[in-house]
PDB file as gemmi writes it, atoms N, CA and C in Angstrom:
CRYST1    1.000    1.000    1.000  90.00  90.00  90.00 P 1                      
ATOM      1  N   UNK A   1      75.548  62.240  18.825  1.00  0.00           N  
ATOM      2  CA  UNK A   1      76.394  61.588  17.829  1.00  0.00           C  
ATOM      3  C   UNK A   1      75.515  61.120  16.665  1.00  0.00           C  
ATOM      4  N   UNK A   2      76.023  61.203  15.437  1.00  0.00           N  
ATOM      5  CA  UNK A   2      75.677  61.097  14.208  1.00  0.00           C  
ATOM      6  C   UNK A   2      74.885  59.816  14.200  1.00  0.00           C  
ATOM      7  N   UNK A   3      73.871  58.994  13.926  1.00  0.00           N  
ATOM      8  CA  UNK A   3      73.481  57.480  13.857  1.00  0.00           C  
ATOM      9  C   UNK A   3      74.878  56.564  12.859  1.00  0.00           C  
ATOM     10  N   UNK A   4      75.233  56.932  11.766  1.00  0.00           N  
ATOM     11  CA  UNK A   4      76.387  56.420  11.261  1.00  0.00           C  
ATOM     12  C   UNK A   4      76.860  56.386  12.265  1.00  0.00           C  
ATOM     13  N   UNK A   5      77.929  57.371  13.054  1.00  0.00           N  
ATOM     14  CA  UNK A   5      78.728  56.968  13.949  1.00  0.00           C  
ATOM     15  C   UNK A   5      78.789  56.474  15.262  1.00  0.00           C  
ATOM     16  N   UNK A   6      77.599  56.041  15.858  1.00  0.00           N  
ATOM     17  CA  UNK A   6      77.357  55.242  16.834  1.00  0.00           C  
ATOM     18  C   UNK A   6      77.224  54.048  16.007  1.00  0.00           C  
ATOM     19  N   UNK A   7      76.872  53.494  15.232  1.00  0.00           N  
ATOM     20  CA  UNK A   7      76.572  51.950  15.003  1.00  0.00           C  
ATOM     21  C   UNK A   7      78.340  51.257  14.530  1.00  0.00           C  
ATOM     22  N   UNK A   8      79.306  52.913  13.313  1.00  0.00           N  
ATOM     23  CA  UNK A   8      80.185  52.583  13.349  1.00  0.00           C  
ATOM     24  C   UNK A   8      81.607  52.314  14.833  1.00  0.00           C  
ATOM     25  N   UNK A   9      80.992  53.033  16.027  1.00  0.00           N  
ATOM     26  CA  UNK A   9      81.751  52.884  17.262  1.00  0.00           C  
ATOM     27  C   UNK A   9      81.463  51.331  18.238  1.00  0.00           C  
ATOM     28  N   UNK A  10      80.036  50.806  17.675  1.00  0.00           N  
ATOM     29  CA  UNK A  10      79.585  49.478  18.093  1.00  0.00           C  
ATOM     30  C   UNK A  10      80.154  48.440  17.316  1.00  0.00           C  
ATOM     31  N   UNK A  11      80.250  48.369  16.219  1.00  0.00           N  
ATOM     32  CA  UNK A  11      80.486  47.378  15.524  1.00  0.00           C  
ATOM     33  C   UNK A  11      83.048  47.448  15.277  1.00  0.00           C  
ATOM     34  N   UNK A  12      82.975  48.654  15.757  1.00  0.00           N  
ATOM     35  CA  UNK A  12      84.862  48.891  16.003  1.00  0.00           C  
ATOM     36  C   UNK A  12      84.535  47.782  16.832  1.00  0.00           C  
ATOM     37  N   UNK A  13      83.655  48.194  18.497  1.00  0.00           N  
ATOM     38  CA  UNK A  13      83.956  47.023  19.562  1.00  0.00           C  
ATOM     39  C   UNK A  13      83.744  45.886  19.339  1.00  0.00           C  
ATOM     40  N   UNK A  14      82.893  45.992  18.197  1.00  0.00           N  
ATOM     41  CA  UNK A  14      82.173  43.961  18.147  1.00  0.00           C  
ATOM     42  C   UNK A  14      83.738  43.209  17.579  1.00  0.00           C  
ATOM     43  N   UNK A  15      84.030  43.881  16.750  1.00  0.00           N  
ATOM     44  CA  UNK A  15      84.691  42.863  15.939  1.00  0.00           C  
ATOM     45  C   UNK A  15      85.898  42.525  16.163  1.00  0.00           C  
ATOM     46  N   UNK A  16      86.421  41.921  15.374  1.00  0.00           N  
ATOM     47  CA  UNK A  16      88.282  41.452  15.718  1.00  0.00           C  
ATOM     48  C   UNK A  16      88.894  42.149  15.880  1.00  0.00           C  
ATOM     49  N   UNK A  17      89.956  41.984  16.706  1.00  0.00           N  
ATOM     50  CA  UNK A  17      90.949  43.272  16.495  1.00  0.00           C  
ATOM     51  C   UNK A  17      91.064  43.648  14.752  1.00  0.00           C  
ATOM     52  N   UNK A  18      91.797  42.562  14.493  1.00  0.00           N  
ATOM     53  CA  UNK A  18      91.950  42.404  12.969  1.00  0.00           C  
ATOM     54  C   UNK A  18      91.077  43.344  11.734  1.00  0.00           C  
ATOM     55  N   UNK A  19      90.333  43.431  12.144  1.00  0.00           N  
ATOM     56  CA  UNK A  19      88.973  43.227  10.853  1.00  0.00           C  
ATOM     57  C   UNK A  19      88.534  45.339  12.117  1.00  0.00           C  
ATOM     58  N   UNK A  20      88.700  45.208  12.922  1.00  0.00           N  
ATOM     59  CA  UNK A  20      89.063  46.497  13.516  1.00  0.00           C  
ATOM     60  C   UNK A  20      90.030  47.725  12.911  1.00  0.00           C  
ATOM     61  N   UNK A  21      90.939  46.735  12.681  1.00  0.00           N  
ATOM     62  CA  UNK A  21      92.124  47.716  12.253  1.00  0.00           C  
ATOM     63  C   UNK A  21      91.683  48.014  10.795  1.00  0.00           C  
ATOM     64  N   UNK A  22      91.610  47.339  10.095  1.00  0.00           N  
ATOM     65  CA  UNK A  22      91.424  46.834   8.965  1.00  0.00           C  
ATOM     66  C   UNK A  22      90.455  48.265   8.494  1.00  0.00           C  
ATOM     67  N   UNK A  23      88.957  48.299   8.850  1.00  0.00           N  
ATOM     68  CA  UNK A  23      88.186  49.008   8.975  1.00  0.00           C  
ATOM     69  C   UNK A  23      88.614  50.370   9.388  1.00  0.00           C  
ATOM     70  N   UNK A  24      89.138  50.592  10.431  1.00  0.00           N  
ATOM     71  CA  UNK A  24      89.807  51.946  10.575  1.00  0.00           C  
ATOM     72  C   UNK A  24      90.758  52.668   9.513  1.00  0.00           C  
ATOM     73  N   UNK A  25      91.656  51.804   8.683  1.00  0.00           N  
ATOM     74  CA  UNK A  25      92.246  52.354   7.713  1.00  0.00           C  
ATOM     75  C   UNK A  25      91.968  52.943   6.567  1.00  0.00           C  
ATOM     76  N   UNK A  26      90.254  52.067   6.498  1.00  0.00           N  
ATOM     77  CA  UNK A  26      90.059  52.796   5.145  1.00  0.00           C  
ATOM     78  C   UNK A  26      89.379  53.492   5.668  1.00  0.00           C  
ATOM     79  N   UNK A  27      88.517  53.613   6.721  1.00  0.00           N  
ATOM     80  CA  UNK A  27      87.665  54.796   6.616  1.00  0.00           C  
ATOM     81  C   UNK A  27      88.500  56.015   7.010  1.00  0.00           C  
ATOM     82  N   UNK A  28      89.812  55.909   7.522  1.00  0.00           N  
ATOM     83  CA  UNK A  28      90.648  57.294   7.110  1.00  0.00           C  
ATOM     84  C   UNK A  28      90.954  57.560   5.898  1.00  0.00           C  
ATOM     85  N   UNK A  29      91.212  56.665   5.066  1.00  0.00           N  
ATOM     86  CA  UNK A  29      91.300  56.714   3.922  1.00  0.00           C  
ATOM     87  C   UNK A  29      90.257  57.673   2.737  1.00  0.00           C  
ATOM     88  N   UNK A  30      89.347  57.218   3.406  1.00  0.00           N  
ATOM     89  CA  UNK A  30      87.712  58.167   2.792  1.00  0.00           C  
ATOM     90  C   UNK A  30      87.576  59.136   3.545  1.00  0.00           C  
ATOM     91  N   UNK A  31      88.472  59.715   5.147  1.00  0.00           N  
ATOM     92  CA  UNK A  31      87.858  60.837   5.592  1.00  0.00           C  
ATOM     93  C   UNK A  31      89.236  61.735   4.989  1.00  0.00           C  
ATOM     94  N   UNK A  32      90.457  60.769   4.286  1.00  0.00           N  
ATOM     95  CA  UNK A  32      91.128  61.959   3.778  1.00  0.00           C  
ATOM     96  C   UNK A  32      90.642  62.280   2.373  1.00  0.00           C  
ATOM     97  N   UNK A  33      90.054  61.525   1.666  1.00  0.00           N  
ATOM     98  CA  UNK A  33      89.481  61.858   0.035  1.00  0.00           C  
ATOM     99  C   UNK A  33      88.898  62.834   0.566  1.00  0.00           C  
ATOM    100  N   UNK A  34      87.565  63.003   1.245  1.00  0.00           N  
ATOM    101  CA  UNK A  34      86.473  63.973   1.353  1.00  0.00           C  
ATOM    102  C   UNK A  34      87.529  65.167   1.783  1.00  0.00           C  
ATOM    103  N   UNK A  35      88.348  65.378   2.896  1.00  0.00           N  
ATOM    104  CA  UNK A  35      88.832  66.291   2.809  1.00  0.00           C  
ATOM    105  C   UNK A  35      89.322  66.969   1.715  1.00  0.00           C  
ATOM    106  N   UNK A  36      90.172  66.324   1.058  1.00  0.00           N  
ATOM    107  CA  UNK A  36      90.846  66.895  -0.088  1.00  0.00           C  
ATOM    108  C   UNK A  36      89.674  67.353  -1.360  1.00  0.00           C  
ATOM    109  N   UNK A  37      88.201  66.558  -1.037  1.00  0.00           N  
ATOM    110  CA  UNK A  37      87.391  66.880  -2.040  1.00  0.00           C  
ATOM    111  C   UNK A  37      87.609  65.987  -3.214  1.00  0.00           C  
ATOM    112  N   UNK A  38      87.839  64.697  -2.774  1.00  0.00           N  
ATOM    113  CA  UNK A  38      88.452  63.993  -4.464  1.00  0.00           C  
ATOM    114  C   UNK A  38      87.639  62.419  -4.402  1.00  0.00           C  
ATOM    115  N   UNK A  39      86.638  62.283  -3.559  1.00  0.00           N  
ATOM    116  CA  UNK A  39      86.240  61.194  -3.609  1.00  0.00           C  
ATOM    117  C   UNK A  39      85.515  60.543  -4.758  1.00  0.00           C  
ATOM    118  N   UNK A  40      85.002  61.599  -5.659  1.00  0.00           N  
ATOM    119  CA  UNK A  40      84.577  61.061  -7.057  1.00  0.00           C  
ATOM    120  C   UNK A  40      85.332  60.343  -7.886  1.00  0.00           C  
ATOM    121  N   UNK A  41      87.037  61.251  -7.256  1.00  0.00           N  
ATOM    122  CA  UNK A  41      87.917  60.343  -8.356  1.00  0.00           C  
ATOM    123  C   UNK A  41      88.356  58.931  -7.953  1.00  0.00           C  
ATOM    124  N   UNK A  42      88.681  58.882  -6.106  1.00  0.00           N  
ATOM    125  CA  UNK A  42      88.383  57.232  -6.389  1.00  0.00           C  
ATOM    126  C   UNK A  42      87.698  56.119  -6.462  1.00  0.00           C  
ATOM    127  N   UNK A  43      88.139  55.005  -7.208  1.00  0.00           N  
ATOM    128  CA  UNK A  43      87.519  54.199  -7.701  1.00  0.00           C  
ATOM    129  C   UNK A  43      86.523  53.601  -6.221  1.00  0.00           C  
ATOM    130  N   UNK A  44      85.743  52.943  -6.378  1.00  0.00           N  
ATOM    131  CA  UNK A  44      84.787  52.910  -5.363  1.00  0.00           C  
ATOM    132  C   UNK A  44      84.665  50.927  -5.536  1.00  0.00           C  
ATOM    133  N   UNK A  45      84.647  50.282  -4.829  1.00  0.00           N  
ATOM    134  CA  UNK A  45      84.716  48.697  -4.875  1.00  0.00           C  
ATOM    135  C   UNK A  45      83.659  48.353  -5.297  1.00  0.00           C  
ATOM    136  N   UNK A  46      82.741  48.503  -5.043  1.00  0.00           N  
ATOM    137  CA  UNK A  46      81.761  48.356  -5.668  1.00  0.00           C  
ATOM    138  C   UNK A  46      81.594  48.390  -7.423  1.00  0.00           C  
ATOM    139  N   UNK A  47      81.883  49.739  -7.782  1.00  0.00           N  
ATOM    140  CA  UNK A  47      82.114  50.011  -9.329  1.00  0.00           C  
ATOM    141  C   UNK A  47      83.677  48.774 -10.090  1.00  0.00           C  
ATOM    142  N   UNK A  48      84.517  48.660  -8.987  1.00  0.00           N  
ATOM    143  CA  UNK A  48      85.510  47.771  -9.314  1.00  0.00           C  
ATOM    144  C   UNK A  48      85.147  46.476  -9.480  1.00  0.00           C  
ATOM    145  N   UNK A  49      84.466  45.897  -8.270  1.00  0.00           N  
ATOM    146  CA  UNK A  49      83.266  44.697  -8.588  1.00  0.00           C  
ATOM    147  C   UNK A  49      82.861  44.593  -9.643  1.00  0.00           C  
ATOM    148  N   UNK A  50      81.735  45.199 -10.186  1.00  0.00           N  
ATOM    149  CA  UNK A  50      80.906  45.132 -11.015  1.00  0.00           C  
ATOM    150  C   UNK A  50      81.578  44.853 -12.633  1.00  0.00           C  
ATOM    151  N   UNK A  51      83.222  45.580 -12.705  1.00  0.00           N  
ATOM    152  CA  UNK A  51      84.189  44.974 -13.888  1.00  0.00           C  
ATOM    153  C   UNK A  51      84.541  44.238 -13.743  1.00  0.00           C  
ATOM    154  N   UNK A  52      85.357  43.460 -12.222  1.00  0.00           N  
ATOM    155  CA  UNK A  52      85.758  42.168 -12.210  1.00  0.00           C  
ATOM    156  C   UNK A  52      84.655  40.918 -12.346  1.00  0.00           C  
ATOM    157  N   UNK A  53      83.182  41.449 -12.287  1.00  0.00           N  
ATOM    158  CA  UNK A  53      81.838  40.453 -12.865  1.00  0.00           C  
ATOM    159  C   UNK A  53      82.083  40.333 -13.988  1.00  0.00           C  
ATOM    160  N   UNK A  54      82.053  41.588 -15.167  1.00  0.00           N  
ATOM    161  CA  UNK A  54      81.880  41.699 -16.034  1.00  0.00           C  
ATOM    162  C   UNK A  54      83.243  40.719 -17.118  1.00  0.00           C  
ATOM    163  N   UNK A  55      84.273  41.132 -16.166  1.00  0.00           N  
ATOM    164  CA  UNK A  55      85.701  40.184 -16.990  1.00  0.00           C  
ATOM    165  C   UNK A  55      85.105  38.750 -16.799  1.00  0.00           C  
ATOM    166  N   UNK A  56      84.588  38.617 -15.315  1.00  0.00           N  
ATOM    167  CA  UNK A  56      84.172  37.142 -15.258  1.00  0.00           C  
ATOM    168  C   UNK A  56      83.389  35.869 -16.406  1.00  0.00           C  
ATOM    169  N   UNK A  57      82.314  36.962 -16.590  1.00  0.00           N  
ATOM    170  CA  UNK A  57      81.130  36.947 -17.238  1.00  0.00           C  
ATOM    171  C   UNK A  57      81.795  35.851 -18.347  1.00  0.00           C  
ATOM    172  N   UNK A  58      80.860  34.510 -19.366  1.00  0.00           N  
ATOM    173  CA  UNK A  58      81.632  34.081 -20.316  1.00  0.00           C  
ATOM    174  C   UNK A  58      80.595  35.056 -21.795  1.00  0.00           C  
ATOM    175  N   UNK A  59      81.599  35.478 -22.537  1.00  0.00           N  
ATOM    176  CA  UNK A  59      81.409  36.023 -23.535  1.00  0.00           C  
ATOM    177  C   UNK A  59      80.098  35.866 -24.547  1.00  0.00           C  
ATOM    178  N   UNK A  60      79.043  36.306 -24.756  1.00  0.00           N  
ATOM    179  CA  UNK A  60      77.726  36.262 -24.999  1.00  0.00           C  
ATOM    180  C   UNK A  60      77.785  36.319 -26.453  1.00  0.00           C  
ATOM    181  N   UNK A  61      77.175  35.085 -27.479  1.00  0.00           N  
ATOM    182  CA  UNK A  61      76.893  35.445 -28.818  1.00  0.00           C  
ATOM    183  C   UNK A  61      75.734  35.174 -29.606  1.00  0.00           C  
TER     184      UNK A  61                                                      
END                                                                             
């Protein structure tokens, strides 16, 4: 098994159910982008982060 997917099959058991489920949805979510081949087009949280900093940010003069 892949090292990704053993640490991701340890940490399914560690955690809450909650925060379990939670986790399982999106990473179907990303194993259906890659299928379809379209993961460039979505937005990635990280890159979404980094604008909701930037709105944060107070205006520089």
């Amino acid at each position: 098994m892949d090292a990704l997917a053993e640490k991701l099959d340890a940490r399914l058991r560690e955690w809450k159910p909650e925060t379990a489920a939670e986790a399982r949805e999106r990473i179907t979510e990303v194993i259906e982008l890659a299928d379809h081949d379209v993961l460039d087009v979505a937005r990635s949280r990280s890159a979404e982060q980094e604008v909701l900093d930037l709105l944060d940010e107070p205006p520089t003069r």
